[in-house]
SEMAR-891525 format. One record per residue (C-alpha): residue number from 0; residue in three letters; x, y, z. Coordinates in steps of 0.5 Angstrom, whole numbers, plus 2048, in hexadecimal, padded with zeros to 3 digits. Layout:
BEGIN
+-----+---------+------+-------+-----+
! num ! residuo ! east ! north !  up !
+-----+---------+------+-------+-----+
! NUM !     ALA !    X !     Y !   Z !
...
+-----+---------+------+-------+-----+
***
This chain:
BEGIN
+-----+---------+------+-------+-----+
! num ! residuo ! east ! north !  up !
+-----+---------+------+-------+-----+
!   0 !     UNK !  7E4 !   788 ! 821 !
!   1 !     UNK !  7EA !   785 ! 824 !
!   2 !     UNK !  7E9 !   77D ! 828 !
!   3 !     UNK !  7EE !   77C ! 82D !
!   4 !     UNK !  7F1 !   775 ! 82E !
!   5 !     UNK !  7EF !   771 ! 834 !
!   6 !     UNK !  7F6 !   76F ! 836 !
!   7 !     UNK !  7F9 !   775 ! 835 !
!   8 !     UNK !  7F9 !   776 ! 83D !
!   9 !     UNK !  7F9 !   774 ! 843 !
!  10 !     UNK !  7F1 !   776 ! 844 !
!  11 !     UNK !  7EB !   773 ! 841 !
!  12 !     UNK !  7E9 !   777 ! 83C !
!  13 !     UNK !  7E2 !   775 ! 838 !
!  14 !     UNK !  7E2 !   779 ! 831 !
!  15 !     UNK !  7DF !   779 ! 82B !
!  16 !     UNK !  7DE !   77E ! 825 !
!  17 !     UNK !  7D7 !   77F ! 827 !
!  18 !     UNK !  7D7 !   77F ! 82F !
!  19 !     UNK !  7D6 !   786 ! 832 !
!  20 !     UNK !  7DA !   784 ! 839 !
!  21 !     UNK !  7DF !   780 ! 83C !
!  22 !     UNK !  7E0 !   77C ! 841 !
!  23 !     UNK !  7E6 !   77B ! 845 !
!  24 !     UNK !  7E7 !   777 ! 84B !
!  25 !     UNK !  7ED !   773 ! 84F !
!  26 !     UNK !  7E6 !   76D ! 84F !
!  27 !     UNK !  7E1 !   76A ! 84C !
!  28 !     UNK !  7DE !   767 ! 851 !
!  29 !     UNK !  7D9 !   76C ! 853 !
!  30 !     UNK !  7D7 !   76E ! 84B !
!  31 !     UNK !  7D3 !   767 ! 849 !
!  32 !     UNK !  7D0 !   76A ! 842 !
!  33 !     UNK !  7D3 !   76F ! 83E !
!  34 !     UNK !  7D0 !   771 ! 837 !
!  35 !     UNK !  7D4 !   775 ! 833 !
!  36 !     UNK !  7D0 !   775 ! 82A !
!  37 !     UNK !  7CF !   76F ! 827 !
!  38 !     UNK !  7D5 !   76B ! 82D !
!  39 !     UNK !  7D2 !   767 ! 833 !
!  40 !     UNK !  7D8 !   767 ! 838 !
!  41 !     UNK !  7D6 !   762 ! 83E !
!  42 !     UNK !  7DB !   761 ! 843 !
!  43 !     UNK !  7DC !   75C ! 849 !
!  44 !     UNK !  7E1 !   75A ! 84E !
!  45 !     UNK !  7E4 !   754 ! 84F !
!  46 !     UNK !  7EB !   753 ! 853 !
!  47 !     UNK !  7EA !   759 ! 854 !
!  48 !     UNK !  7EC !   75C ! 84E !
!  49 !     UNK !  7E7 !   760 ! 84A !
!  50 !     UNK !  7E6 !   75D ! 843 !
!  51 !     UNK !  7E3 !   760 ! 83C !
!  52 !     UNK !  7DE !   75C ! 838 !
!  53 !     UNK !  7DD !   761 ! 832 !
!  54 !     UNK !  7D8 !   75F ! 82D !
!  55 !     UNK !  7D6 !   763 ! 827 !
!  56 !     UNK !  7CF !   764 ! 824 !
!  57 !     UNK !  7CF !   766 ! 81D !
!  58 !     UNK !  7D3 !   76A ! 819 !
!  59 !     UNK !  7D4 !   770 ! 81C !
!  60 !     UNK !  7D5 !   777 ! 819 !
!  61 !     UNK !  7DD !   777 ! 818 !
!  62 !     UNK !  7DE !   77D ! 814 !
!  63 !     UNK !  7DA !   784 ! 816 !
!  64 !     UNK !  7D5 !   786 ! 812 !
!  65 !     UNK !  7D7 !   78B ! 80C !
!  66 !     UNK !  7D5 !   792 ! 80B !
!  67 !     UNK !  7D5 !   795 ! 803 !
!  68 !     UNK !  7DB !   79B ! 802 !
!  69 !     UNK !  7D9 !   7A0 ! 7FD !
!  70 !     UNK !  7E1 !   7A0 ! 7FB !
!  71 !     UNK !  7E7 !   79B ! 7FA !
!  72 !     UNK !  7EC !   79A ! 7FF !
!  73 !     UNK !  7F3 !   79A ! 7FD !
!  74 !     UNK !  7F3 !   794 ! 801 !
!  75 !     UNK !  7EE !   78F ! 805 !
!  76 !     UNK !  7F4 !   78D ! 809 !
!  77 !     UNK !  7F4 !   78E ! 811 !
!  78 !     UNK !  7F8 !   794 ! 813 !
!  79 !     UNK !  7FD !   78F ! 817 !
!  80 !     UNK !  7FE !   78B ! 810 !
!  81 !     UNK !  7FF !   790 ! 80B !
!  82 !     UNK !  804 !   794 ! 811 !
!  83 !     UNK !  808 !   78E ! 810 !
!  84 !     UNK !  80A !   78E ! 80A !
!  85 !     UNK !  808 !   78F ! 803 !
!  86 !     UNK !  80B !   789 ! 801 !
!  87 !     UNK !  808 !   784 ! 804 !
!  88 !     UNK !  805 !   780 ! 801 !
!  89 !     UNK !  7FE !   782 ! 804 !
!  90 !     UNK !  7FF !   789 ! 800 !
!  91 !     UNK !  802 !   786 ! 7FA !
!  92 !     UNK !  7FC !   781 ! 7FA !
!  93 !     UNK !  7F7 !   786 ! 7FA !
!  94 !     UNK !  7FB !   78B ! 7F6 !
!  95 !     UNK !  7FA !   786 ! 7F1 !
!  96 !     UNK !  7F3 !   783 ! 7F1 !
!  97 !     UNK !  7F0 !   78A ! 7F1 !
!  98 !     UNK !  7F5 !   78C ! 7EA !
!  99 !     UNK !  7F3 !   785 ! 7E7 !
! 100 !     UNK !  7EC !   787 ! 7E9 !
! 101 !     UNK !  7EC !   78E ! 7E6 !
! 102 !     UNK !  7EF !   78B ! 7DF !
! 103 !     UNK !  7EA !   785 ! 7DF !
! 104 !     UNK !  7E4 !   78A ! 7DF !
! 105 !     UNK !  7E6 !   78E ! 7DA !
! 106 !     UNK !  7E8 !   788 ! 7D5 !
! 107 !     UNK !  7E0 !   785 ! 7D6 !
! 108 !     UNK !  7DE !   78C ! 7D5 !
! 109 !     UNK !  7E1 !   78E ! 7CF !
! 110 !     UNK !  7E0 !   786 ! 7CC !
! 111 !     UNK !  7D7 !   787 ! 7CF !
! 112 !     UNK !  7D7 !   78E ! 7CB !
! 113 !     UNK !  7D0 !   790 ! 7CF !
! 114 !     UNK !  7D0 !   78E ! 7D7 !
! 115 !     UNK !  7D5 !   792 ! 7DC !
! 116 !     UNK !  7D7 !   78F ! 7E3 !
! 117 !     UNK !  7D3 !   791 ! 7E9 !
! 118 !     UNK !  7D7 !   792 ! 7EF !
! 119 !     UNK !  7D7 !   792 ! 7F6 !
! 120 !     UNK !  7DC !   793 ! 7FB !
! 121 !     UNK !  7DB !   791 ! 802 !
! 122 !     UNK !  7E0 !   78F ! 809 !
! 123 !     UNK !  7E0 !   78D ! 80F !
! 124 !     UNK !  7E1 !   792 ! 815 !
! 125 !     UNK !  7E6 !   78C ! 818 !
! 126 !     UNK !  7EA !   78C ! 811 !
! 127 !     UNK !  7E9 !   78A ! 80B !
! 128 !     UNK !  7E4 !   78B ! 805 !
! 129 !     UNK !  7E3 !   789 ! 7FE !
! 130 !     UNK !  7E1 !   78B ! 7F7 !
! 131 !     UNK !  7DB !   788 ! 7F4 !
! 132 !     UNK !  7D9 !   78A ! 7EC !
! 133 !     UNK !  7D4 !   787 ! 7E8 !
! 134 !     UNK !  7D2 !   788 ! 7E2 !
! 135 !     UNK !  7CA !   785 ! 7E0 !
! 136 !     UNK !  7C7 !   784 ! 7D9 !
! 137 !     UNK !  7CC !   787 ! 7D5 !
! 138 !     UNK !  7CD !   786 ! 7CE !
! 139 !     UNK !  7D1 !   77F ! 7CF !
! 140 !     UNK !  7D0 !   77E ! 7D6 !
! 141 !     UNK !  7CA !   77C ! 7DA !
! 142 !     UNK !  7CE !   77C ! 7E0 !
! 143 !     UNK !  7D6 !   77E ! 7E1 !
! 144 !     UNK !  7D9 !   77F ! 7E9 !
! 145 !     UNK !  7DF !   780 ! 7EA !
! 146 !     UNK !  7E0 !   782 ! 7F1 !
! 147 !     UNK !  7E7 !   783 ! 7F6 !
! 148 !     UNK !  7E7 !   782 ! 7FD !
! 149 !     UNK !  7EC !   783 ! 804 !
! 150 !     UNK !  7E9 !   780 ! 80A !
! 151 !     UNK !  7EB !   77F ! 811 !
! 152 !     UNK !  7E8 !   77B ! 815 !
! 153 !     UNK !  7E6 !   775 ! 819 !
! 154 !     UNK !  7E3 !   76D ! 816 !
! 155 !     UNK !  7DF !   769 ! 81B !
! 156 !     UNK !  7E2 !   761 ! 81A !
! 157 !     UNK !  7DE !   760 ! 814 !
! 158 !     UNK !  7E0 !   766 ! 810 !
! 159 !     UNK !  7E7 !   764 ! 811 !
! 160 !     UNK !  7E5 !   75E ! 80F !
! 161 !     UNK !  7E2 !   761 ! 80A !
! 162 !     UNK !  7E7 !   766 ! 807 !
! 163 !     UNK !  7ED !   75F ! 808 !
! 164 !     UNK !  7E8 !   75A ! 804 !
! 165 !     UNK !  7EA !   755 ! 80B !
! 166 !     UNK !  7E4 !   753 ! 80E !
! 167 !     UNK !  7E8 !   74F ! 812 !
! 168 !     UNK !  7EB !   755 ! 815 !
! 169 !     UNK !  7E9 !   756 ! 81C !
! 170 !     UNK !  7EA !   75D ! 820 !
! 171 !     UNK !  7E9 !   75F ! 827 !
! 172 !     UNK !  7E7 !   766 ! 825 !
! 173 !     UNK !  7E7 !   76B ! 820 !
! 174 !     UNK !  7EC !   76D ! 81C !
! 175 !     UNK !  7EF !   773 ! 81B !
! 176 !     UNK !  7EF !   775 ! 812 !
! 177 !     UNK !  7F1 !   77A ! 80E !
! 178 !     UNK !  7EE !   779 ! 806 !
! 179 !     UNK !  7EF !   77D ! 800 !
! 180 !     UNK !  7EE !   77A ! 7F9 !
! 181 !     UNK !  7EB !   77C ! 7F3 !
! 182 !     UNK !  7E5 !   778 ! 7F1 !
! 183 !     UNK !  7E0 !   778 ! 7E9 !
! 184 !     UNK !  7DB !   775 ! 7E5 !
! 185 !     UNK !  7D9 !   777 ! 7DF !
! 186 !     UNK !  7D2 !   773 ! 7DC !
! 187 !     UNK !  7D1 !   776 ! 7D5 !
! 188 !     UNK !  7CA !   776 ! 7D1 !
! 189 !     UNK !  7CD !   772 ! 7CA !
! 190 !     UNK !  7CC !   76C ! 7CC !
! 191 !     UNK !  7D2 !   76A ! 7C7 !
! 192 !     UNK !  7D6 !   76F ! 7CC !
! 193 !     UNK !  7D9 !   76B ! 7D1 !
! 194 !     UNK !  7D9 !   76D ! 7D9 !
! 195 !     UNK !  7DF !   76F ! 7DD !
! 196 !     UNK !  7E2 !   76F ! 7E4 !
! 197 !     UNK !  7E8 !   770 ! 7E8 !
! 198 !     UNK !  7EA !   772 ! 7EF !
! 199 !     UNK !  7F1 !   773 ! 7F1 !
! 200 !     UNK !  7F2 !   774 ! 7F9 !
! 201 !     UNK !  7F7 !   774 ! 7FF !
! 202 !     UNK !  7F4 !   772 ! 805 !
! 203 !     UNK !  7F7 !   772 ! 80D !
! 204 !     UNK !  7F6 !   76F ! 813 !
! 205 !     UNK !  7F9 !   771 ! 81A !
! 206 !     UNK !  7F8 !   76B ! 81F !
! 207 !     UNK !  7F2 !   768 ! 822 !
! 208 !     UNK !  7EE !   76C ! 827 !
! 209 !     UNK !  7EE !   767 ! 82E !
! 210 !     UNK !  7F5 !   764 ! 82C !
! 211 !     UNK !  7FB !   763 ! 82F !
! 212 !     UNK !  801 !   763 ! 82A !
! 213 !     UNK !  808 !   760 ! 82C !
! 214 !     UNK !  80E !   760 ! 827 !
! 215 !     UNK !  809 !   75D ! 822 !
! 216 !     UNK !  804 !   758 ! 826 !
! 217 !     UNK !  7FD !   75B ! 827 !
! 218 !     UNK !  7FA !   759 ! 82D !
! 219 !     UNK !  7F4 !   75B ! 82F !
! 220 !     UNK !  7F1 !   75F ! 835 !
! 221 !     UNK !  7EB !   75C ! 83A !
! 222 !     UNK !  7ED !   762 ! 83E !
! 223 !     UNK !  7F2 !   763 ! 843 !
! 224 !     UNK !  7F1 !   76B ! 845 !
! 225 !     UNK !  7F8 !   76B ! 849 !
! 226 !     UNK !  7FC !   769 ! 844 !
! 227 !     UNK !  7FF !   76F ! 83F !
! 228 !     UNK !  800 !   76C ! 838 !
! 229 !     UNK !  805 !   76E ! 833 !
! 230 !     UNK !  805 !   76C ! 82C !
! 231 !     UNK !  80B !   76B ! 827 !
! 232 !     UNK !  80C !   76A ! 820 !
! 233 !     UNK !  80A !   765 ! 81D !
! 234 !     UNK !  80E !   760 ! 818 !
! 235 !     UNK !  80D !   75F ! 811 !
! 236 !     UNK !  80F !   764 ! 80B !
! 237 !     UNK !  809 !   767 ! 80B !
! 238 !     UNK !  80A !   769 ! 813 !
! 239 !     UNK !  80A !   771 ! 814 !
! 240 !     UNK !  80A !   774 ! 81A !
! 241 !     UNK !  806 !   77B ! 81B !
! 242 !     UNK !  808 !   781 ! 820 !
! 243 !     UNK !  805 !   77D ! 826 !
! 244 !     UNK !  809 !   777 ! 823 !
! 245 !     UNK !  802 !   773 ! 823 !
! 246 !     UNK !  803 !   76E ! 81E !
! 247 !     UNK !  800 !   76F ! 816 !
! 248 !     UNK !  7FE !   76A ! 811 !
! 249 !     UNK !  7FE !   76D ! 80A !
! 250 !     UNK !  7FD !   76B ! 803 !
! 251 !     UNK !  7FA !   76C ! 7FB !
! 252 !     UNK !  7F5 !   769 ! 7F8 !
! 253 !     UNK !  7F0 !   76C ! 7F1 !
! 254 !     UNK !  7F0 !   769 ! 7EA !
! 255 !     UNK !  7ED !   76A ! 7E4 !
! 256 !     UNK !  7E7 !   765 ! 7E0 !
! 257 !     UNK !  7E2 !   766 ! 7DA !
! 258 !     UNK !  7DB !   763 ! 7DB !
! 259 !     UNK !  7D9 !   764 ! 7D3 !
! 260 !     UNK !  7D1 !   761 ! 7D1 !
! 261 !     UNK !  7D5 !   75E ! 7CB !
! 262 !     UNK !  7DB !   75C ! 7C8 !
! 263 !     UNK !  7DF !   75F ! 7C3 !
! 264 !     UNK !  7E6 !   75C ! 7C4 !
! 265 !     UNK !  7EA !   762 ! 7C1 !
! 266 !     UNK !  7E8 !   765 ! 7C7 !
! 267 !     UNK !  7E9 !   760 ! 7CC !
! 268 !     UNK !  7F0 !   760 ! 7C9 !
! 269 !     UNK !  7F1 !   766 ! 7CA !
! 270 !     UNK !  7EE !   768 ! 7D0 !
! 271 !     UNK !  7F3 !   762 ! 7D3 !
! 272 !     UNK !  7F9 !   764 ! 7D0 !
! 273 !     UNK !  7F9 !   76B ! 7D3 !
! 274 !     UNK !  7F8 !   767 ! 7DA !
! 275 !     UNK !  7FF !   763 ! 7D9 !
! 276 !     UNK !  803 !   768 ! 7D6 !
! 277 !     UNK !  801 !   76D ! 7DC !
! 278 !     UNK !  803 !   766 ! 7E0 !
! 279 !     UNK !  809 !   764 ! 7DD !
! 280 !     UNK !  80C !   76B ! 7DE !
! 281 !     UNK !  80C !   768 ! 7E5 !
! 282 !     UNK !  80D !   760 ! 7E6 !
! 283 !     UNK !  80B !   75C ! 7E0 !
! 284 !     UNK !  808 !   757 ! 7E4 !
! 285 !     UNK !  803 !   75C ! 7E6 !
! 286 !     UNK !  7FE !   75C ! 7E0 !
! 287 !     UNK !  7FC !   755 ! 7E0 !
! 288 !     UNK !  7FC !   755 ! 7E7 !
! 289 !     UNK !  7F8 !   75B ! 7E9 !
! 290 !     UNK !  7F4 !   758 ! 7E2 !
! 291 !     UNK !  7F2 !   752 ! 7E6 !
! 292 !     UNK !  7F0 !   756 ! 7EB !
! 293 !     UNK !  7EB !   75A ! 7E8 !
! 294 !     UNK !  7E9 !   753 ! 7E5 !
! 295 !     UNK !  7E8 !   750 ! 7ED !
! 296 !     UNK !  7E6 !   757 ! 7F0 !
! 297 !     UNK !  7E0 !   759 ! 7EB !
! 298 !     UNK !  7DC !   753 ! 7EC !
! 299 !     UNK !  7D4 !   752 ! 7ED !
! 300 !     UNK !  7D5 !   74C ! 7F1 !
! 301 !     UNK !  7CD !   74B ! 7F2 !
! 302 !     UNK !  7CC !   74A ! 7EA !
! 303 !     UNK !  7D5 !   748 ! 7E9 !
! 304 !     UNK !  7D6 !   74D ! 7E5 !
! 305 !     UNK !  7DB !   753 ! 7E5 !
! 306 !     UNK !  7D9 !   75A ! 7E4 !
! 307 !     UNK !  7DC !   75B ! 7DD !
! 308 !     UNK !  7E2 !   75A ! 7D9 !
! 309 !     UNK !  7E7 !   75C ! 7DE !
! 310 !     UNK !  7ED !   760 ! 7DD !
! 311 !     UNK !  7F2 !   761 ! 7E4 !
! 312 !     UNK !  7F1 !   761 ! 7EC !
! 313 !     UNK !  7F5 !   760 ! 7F1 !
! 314 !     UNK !  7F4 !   762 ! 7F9 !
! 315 !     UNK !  7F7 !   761 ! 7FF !
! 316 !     UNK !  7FD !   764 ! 7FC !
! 317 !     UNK !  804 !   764 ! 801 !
! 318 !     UNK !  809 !   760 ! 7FF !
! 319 !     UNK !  80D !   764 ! 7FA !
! 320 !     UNK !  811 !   76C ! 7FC !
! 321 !     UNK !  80B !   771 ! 7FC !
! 322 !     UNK !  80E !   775 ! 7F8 !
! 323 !     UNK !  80D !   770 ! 7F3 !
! 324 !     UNK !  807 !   76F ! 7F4 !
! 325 !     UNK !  804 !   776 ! 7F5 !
! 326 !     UNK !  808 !   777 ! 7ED !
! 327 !     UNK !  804 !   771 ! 7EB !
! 328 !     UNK !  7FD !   774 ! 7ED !
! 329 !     UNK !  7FE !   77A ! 7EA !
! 330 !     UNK !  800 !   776 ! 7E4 !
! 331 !     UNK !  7FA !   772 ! 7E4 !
! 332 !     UNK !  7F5 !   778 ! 7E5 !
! 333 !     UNK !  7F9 !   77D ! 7DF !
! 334 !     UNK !  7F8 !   776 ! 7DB !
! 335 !     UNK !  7F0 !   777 ! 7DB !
! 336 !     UNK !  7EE !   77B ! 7D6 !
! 337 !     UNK !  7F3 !   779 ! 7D1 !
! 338 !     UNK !  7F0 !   772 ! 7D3 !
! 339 !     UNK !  7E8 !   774 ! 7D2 !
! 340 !     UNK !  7E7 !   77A ! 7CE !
! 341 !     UNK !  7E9 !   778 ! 7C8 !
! 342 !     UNK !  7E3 !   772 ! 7C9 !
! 343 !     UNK !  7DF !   776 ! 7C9 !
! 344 !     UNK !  7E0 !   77A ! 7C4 !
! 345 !     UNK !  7E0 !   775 ! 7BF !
! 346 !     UNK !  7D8 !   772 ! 7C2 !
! 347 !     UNK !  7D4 !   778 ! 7C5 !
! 348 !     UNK !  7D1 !   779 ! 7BF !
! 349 !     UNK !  7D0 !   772 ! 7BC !
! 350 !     UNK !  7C9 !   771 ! 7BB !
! 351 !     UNK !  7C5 !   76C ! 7BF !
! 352 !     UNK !  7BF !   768 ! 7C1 !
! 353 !     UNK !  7B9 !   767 ! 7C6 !
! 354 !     UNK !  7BD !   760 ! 7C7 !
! 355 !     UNK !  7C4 !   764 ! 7C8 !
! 356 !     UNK !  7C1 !   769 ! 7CD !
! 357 !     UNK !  7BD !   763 ! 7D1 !
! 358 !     UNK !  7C4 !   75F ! 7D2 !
! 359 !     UNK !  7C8 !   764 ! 7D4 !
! 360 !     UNK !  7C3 !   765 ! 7DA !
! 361 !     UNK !  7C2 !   75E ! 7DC !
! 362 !     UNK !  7C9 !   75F ! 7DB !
! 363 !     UNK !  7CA !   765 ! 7E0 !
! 364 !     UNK !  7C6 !   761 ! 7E5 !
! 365 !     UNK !  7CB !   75B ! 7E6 !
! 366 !     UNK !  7CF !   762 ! 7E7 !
! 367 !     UNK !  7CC !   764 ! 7EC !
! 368 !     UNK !  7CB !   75E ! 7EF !
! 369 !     UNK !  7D2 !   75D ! 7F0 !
! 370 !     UNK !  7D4 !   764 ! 7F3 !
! 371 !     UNK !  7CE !   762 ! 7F8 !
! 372 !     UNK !  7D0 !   75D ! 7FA !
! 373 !     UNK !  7D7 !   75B ! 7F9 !
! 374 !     UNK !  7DB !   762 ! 7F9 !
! 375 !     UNK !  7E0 !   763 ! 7FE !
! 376 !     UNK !  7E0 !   76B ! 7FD !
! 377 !     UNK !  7D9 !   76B ! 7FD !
! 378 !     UNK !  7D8 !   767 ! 803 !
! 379 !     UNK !  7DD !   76A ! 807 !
! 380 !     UNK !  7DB !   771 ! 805 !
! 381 !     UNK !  7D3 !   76F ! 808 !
! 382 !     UNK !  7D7 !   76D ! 80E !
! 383 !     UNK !  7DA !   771 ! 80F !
! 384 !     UNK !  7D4 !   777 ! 80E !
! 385 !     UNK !  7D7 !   77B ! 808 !
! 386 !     UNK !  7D5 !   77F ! 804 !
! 387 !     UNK !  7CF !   77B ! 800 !
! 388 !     UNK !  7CE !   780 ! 7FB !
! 389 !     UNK !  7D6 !   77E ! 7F9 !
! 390 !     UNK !  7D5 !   777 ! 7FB !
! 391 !     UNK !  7CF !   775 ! 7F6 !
! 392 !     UNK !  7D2 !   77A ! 7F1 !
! 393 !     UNK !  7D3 !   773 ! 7ED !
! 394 !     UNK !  7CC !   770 ! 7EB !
! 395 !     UNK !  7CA !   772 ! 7E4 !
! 396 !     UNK !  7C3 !   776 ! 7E4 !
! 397 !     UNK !  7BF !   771 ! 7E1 !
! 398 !     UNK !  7C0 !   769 ! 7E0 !
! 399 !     UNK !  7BB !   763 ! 7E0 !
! 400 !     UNK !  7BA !   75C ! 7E2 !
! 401 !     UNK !  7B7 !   757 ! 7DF !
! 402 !     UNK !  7B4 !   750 ! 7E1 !
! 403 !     UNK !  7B9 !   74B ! 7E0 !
! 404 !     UNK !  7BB !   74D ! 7D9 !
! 405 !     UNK !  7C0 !   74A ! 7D5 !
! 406 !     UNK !  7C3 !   74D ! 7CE !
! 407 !     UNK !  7C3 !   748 ! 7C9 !
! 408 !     UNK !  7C9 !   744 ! 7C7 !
! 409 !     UNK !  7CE !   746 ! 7C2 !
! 410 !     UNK !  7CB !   74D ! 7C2 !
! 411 !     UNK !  7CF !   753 ! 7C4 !
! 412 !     UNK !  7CB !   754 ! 7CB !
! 413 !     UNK !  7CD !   74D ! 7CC !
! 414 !     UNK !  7D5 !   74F ! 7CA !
! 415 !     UNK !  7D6 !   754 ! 7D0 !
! 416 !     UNK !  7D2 !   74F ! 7D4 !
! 417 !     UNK !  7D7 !   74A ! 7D3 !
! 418 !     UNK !  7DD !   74F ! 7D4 !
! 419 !     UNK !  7DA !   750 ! 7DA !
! 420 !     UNK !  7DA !   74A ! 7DC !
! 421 !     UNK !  7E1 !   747 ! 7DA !
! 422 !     UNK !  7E5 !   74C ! 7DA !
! 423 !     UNK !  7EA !   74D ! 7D4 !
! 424 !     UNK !  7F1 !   74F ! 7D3 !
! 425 !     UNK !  7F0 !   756 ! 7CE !
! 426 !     UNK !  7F7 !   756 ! 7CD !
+-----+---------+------+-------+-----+
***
């Protein structure tokens, strides 16, 4: 369902995506209290003019609720988006994650021999839709996702603040989105064998719902129903303009990082040298910089330490050509399985312990304590009310907590302790 801007006439207009009816009127003065969902709009009169005071509860459900789909689409895509041009970047985004998805499936099957992937389909009747497999209790994975999404929507603040890691950041209002991206973690049983993520996604903004746009400034409305608004373009290189001329932010984010239970160093240099080699296709300041990056991004910063062993991350991507930027994505997504699968093959089937198998839980449990806590993708989908079967995909089905536990010094245990808590340069 669409939501209407409430500059985009000269009338008062009260919509939100939930609201069943619209008010209109030339004056507040004889409406004292409006509630409309989770928003409580109170107005009042001063000097004779009428001035709105929203202010936003919880996070409201900014995305309609799905409905499974027996079939895939040929695209989860707006029929306005996918009538405009099949070269956009929003069709060769998604054309892109839905293959690399596809390609990705068949490689873990083939390497796991036993498990096969379930899948869902599922969409939303305002646009947009997705793609979850999963594959449970496989011969080498405990739990693989490897999930494709195309989202359209709208972020209270805090999602926005979410999805833009700023927590300075402030908005008058919700904040018009499309997302599409594709998003994995596979937790295998061998605890030689090491966790892998990745997640590669475009994301859009259109302007702020409540804000008045001039020539790049932002201002925002308290409410002056008699003034018809206009909105520009804004400046910048990533400054679009859509068919309303509405003004729309866009950018790349993803990466791909390594979460082993123990160190061995040829797969460590390894899994690093297929990052760089993707990256300095692009630019050869991507790889330190992107692995630095990681390093600061996968940080649990309760305990000062990071997630695992890194490998890149880069988000908020918009300073160089789209294009570019789109060719890089892919390249790092086609670089996955050359990255991981030859790992596993070589420690699926090294013998291990009860002691093994109790440090790789402890270990999935600083996992989850991470993408619980501190994950801008797992935040921004909670806020946004996605789809939370695709959205906690990434837990492990088993993991373990001890109290204050503390691996002995010098032991392997203590090595990737030790790697985690002062990140290395691999290559």
């Amino acid at each position: 369902m669409e939501t209407t801007n409430i500059l985009s006439t000269s009338t008062t207009l009260f919509p939100t995506h939930t609201a069943t009816s619209s008010y209109s009127s030339t004056s507040l003065s004889s409406i004292p209290k409006v509630r409309i969902s989770r928003q409580r709009i109170r107005t009042t009169n001063s000097n004779n003019r009428n001035l709105l005071r929203v202010q936003s509860r919880s996070a409201a459900m900014a995305i309609e609720k799905e409905r499974p789909e027996s079939e895939r689409p040929d695209t989860f895509l707006r029929d306005a988006d996918e009538a405009a041009s099949a070269k956009s970047i929003r069709s060769r985004f998604e054309k892109m994650i839905r293959e690399a998805q596809d390609s990705i499936c068949q490689a873990i099957e083939r390497a796991d021999g036993v498990g096969k992937f379930k899948e869902d389909v599922w969409s939303r009747p305002g646009g947009g839709g997705g793609i979850s497999r999963v594959l449970q209790d496989g011969g080498v994975w405990e739990k693989a996702g490897v999930n494709v999404s195309v989202v359209y929507g709208t972020m209270p603040p805090e999602a926005y603040r979410a999805a833009k890691g700023d927590n300075s950041a402030t908005k008058a209002g919700p904040v018009p989105f499309f997302a599409a991206g594709i998003s994995s973690v596979l937790h295998p049983k061998n605890p030689f064998a090491p966790t892998l993520h990745f997640n590669y996604r475009y994301f859009e903004t259109d302007a702020p719902k409540g804000i008045i746009v001039l020539n790049g400034l932002v201002s925002h409305l308290i409410g002056f129903p008699h003034i018809r608004t206009r909105r520009f373009q804004t400046k910048g290189k990533n400054a679009l303009r859509d068919l309303d001329g509405a003004p729309r932010q866009w950018w790349f984010g993803g990466g791909t990082d390594l979460t082993p239970a123990y160190i061995f160093e040829e797969d460590v240099k390894h899994f690093h040298t297929v990052q760089k080699k993707a990256c300095d296709k692009f630019d050869p300041e991507f790889y330190p910089k992107f692995k630095k990056w990681c390093d600061d991004y996968f940080v649990i910063k309760h305990r000062d330490e990071r997630r695992g062993l890194g490998g890149i991350f880069f988000d908020d991507l918009n300073g160089y050509d789209q294009e570019m930027l789109l060719s890089f994505a892919t390249e790092c997504a086609s670089s996955v399985i050359p990255a991981y699968i030859p790992i596993i093959e070589r420690r699926k089937d090294m013998p291990f312990t009860d002691q093994h198998k109790a440090w790789q839980q402890l270990r999935r449990g600083r996992y989850i304590e991470f993408n619980l806590v501190y994950d801008r993708g797992t935040t921004f989908g909670l806020k946004t009310g996605g789809r939370i079967e695709s959205i906690l995909v990434s837990l492990p089905l088993t993991a373990r907590w001890e109290y204050d536990h503390q691996p002995e010094e010098g032991s392997e245990e203590w090595k990737l302790l030790d790697a985690c808590i002062n990140p290395k340069e691999w290559i």
